[in-house]
C-alpha positions in Angstrom: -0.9 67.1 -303.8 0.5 69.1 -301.5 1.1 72.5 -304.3 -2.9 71.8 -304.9 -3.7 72.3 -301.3 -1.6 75.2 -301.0 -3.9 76.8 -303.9 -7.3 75.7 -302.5 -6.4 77.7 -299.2 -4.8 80.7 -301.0 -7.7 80.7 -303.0 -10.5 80.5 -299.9 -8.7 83.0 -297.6 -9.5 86.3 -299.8 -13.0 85.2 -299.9 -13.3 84.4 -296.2 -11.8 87.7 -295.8 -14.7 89.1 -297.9 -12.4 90.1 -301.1 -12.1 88.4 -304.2 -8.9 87.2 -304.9 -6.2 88.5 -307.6 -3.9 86.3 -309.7 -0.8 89.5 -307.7 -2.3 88.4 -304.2 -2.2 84.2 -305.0 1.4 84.6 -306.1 2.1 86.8 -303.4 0.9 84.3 -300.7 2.2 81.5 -302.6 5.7 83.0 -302.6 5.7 83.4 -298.9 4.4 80.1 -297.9 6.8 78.8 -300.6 10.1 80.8 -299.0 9.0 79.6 -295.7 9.7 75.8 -296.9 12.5 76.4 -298.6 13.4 77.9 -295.5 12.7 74.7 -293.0 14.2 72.6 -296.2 17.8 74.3 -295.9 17.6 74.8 -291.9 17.0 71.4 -291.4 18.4 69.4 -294.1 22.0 69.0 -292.1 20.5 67.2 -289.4 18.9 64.7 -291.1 21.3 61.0 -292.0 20.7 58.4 -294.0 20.9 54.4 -292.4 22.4 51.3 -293.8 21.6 48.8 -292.0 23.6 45.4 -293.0 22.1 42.2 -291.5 24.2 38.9 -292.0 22.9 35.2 -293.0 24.4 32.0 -293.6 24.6 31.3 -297.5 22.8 28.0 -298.2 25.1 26.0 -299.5 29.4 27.1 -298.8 31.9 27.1 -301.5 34.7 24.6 -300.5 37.3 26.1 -298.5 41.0 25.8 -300.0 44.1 28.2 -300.4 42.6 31.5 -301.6 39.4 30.7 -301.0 36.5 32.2 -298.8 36.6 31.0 -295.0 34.3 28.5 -294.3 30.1 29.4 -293.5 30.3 32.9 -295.4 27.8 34.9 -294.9 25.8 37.0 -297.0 24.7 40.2 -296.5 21.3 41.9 -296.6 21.0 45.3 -296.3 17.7 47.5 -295.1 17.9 51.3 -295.8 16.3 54.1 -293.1 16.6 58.1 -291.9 17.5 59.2 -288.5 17.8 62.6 -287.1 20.7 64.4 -285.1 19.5 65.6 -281.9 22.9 66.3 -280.5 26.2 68.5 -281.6 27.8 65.5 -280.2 26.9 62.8 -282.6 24.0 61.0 -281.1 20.9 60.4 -283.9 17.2 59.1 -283.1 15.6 56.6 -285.5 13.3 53.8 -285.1 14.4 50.3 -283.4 12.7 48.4 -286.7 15.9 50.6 -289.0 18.5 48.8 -286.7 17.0 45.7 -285.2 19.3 42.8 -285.7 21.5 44.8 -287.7 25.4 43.7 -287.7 26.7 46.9 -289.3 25.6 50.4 -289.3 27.1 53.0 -291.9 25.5 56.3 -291.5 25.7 58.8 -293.9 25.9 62.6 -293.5 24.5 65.5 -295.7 27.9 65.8 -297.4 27.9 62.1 -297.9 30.3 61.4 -295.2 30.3 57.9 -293.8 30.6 56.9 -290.3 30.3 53.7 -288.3 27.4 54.2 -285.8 27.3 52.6 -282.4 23.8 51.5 -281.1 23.1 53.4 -277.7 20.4 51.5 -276.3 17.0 50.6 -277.9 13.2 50.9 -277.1 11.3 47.8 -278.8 8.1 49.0 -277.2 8.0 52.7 -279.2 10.1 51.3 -281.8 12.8 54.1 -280.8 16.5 53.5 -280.9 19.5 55.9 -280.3 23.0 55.9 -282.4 26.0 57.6 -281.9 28.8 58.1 -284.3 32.0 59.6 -283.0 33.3 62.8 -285.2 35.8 65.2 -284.1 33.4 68.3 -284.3 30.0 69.9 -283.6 27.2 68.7 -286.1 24.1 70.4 -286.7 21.4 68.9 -285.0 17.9 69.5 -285.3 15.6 71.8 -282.9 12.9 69.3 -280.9 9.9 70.7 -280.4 6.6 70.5 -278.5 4.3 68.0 -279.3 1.7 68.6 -276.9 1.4 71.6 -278.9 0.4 70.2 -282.0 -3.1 70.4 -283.3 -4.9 68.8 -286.4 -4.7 71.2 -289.4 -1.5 72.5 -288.6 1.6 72.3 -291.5 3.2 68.8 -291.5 6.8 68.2 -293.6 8.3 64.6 -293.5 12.3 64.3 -294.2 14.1 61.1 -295.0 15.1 58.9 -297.9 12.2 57.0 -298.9 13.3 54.3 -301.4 16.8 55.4 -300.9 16.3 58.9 -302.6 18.2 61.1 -300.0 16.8 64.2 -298.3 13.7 64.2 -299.4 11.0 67.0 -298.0 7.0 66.4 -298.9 4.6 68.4 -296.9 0.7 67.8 -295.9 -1.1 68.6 -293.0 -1.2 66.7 -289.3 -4.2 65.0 -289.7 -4.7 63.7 -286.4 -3.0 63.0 -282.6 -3.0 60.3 -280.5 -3.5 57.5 -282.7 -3.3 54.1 -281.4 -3.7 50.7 -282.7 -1.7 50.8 -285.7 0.0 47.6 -284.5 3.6 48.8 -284.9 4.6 49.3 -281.4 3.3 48.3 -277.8 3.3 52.0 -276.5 0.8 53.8 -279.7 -0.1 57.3 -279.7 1.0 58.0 -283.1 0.6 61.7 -284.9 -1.1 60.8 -288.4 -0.2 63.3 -291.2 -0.8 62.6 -294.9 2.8 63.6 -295.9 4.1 61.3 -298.0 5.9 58.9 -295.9 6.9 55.7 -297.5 10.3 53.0 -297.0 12.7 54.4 -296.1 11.4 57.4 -294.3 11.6 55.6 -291.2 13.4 57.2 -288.7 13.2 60.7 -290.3 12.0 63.8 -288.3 8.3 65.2 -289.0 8.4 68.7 -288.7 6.2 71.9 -288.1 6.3 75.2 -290.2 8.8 76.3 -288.0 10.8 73.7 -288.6 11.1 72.2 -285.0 10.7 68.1 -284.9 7.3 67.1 -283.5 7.3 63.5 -284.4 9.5 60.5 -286.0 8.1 58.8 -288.4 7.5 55.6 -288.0 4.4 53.8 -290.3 2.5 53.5 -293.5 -0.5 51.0 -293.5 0.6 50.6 -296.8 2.4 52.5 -300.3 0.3 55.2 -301.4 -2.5 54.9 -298.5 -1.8 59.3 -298.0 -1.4 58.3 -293.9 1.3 58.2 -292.2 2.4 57.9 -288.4 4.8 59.4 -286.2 6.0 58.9 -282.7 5.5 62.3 -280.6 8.4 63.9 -280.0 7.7 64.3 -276.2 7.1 60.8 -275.9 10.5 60.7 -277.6 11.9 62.6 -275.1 11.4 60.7 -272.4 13.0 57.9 -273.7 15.9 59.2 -275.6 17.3 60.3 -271.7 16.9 56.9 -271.0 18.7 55.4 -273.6 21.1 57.6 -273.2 22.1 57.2 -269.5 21.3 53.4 -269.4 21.0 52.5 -272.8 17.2 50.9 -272.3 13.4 52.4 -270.5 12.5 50.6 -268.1 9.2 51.1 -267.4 6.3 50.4 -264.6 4.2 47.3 -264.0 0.8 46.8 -262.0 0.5 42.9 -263.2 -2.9 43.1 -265.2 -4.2 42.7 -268.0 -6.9 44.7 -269.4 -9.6 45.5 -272.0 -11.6 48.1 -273.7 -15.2 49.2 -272.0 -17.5 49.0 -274.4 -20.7 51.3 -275.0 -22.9 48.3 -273.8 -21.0 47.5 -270.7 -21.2 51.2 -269.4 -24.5 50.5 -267.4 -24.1 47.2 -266.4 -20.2 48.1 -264.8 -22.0 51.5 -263.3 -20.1 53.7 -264.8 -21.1 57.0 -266.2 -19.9 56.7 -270.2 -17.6 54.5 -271.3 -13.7 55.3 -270.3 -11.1 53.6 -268.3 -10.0 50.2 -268.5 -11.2 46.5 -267.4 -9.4 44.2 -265.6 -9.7 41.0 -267.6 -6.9 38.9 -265.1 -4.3 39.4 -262.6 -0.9 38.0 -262.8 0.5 36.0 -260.0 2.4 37.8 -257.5 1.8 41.0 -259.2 1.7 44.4 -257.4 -2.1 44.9 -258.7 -3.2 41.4 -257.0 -1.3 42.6 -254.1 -2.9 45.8 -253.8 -6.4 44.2 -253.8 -7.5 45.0 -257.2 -9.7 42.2 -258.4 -10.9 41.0 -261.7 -14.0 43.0 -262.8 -12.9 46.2 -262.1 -12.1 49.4 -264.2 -9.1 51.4 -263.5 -10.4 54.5 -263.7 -7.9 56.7 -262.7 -3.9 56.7 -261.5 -2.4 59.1 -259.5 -5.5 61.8 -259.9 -5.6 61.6 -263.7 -8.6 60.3 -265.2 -8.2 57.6 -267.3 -9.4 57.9 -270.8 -9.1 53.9 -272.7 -6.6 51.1 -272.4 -3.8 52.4 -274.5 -3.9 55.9 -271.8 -3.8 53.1 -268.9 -0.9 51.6 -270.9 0.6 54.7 -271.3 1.1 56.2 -267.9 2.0 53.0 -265.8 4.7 52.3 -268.5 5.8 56.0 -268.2 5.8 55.5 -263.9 9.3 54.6 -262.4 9.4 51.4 -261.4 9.5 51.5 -256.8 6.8 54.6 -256.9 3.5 54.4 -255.1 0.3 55.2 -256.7 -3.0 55.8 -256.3 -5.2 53.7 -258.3 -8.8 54.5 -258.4 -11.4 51.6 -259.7 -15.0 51.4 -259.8 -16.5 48.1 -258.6 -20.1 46.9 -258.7 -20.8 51.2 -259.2 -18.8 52.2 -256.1 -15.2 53.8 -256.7 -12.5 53.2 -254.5 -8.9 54.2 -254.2 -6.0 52.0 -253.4 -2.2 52.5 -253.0 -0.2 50.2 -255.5 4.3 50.2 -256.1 4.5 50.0 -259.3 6.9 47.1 -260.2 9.6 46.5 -263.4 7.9 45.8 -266.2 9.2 41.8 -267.2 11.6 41.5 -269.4 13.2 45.2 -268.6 15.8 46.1 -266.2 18.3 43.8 -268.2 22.0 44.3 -267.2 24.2 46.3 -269.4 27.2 45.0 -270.8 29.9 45.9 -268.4 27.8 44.0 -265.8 28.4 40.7 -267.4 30.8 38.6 -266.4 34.7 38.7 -264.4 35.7 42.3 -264.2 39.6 41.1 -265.3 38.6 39.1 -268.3 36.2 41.8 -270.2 36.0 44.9 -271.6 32.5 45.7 -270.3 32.3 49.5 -272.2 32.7 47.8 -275.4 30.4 44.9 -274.8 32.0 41.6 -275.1 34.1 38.8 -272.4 37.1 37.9 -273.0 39.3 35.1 -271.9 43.2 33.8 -272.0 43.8 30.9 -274.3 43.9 27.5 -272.6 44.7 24.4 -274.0 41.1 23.3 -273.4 39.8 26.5 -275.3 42.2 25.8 -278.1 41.0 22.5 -278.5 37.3 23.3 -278.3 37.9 26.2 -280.7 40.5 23.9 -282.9 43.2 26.3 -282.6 47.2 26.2 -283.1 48.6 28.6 -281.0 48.1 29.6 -277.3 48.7 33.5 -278.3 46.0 35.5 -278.4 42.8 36.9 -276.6 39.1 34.4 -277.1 36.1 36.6 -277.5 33.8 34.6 -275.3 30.6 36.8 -274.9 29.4 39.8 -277.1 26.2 41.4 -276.0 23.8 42.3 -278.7 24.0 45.6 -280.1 26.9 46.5 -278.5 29.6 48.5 -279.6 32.0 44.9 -279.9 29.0 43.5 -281.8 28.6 46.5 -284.6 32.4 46.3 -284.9 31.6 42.5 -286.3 33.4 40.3 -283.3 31.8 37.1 -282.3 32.4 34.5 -280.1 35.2 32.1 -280.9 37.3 34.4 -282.8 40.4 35.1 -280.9 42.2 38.8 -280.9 46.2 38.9 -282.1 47.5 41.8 -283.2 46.3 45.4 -283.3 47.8 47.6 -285.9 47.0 51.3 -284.9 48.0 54.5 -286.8 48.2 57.8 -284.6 46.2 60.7 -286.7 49.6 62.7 -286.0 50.6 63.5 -289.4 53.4 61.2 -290.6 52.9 59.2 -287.6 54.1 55.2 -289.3 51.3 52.8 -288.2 52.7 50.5 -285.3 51.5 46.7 -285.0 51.5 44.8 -281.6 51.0 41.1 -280.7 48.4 40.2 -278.2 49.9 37.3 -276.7 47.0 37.7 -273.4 44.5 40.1 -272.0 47.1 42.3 -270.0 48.8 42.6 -273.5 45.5 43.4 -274.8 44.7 45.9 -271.7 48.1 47.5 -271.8 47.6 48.5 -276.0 44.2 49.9 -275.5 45.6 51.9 -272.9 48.7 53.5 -275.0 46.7 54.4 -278.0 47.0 57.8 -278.7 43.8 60.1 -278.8 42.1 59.6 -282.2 43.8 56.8 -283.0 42.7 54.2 -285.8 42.7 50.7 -284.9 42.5 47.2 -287.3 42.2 44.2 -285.5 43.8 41.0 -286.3 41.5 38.1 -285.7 42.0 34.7 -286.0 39.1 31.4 -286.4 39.8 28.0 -286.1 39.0 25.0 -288.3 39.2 21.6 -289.4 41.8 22.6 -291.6 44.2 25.4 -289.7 43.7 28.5 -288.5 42.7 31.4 -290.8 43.1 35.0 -290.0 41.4 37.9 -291.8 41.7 42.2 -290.8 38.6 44.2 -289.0 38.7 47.7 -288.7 37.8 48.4 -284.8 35.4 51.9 -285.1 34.8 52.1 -281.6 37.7 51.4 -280.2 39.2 54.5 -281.5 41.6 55.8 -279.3 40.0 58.5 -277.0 
């Protein structure tokens, strides 16, 4: 598709130029577009990582548990494949939430093939963006982000990823339109559409321009073989990724409406001069719009001088507006406009608290995500265990860094065995008889240290202890 394109324009430019065309001058131009592909291909291909994403269920019916055989409610594993892009020397790659959602363990993969343990950052349900980080002990190469304000329809479009698995895989098209919403992927639409192939598996991966700068991440087919494709802006990316990064979610502006399309035969009646803004269908209690004096009826017309163009525009800049800032709202009611000052509030549902802000101070490690508790004799009975020794994993956030490292509640932490990356250095194993055992290991391990934990479950039958490699608790 795409080489046939390339030939239909190399054939139309001699005659637009007023020349017929010559097989020399064709393979000329061809050549040059061609070397300028293979140029993006090679610039860009070490920046782009395969996902493997393994998500954990309960198996339907458990074999029996006895000597030697598995611990009781195995679970099996399910695994969903995805591309993400490095955007940072330091290790921290951009995908889409949908790659990682829910997902226990994440292995990503390098272009040499190199496997690493990614940690989730934070992630952004609402533009289906999520950001990784996997700890290396050097630079990587990471891509160049672009502009995608800049982009127009027409221009060069080439989608990387690893659709169906296939690693690294470059098709090219053209961007064949901007600011696409209702696609019904994510809350916050205003997709790019190109008709490079994009299909599963390419989720996650960078869309680029000629120059090989990422402009979007791609993020949905309506279905195999369709020739569209959608990706998230990379400016709209932008915005997000810092606050992932610093906080590890957006949290994003609230006026407390809710609000609906003006249609062509409502422009007249509502007094307005073509159809553009949005109309406020209700008011939510207590919300900063009902507050303000907006009332149901009215179009929100504008916000903060910007003219508003549809709903999804609306949607757009209030989420987009720090949440404590005042704004000016203009509306148009019964044909008159007037302005009103509104503070934007926190969206519901956002502004959850991270993981070092749950729970005792003394009885977690809040950096890594998870509570932890000394061993009581009412804890050992609810968790049916033999021995007081050991740390209980009480609480593990979701996503965390504990969480992608597979602990859960109710298994108990006791013994690390860490190995110094020293060469010849004899791997050293400590109990963990309590948390300021626990506290005092983590803080001896050397830099760059590998740790295994020793965990321990309880049961009807005994204890049972099994090995965990801890990825992010690598000694710093």
């Amino acid at each position: 598709m795409a080489h046939r394109k390339l030939l239909l324009l190399l054939v139309l430019i001699p005659f637009l130029a007023g020349a017929a065309p010559s097989p020399e001058t064709e393979l000329s131009l061809l050549r040059r577009i061609e070397e300028v592909f293979s140029s993006v291909a090679e610039r860009v291909k070490p920046a782009v990582v395969s996902i493997r994403a393994e998500r954990l269920r309960v198996a339907a019916s458990a074999p029996r548990e006895g000597e030697g055989e598995t611990p009781p409610h195995p679970e099996i594993p399910r695994f969903a494949t995805g591309s993400g892009v490095i955007i940072d020397p330091r290790g921290y790659i951009l995908t889409n939430n949908h790659v990682v959602a829910d997902a226990e363990t994440l292995i990503v993969r390098l272009s040499d093939n190199t496997p690493y343990r990614a940690a989730v950052v934070g992630t952004d349900p609402y533009t289906d963006l999520a950001l990784l980080k996997i700890d290396v002990n050097r630079n990587l190469p990471a891509a160049t982000l672009g502009n995608s304000d800049k982009v127009r329809v027409g221009q060069w479009a080439i989608a990387v990823g690893d659709p169906f698995g296939i690693t690294r895989t470059f098709t090219v098209g053209v961007v064949s339109g901007i600011g696409r919403t209702g696609v019904g992927v994510a809350r916050y639409e205003y997709f790019i559409q190109t008709d490079a192939a994009i299909n599963r598996g390419n989720s996650g991966g960078p869309l680029l321009n000629i120059d090989g700068e990422v402009i979007g991440i791609n993020t949905a087919i309506p279905s195999p073989g369709s020739g569209l494709g959608f990706s998230i802006p990379i400016n709209m990316a932008k915005d997000v990724i810092t606050h992932l990064r610093d906080s590890g979610q957006f949290v994003r502006g609230y006026l407390g409406v809710t609000i609906q399309p003006v249609a062509d035969d409502m422009v007249h009646i509502l007094g307005l001069p073509r159809a553009q803004g949005a109309l406020v269908g209700s008011l939510l209690p207590d919300g900063p719009a009902k507050k303000a004096g907006i009332e149901v009826g009215d179009v929100i017309v504008g916000l903060d001088g910007k003219e508003i163009h549809d709903t999804a525009h609306l949607q757009r800049l209030v989420g987009w507006t720090p949440p404590g800032k005042a704004v000016k709202v203009d509306v148009v009611r019964s044909g008159r406009r007037k302005t009103m000052d509104i503070t934007v509030t926190v969206l519901p549902g956002e502004g959850r608290p991270k993981p070092a802000d749950i729970g005792p101070k003394s009885q977690q490690n809040g950096a890594y995500g998870m509570k932890l508790e000394n061993l009581t004799p009412e804890l050992m009975k609810q968790n049916q265990l033999g021995s007081p020794e050991g740390v209980l994993v009480r609480e593990v956030e979701s996503g965390s860094r504990a969480f992608h490292d597979g602990l859960r509640p109710g298994m108990v932490i006791r013994e690390l065995i860490y190995r110094s990356p020293q060469e010849g250095a004899p791997p050293v194993r400590s109990g963990v008889r309590n948390l300021e055992d626990l506290e005092n290991l983590l803080r001896r391990l050397p830099a760059g240290a590998d740790v295994i934990a020793r965990l321990v479950r309880g049961s009807t039958q005994g204890e049972r202890s099994f090995f965990t490699v801890l990825h992010s608790l690598r000694g710093k």
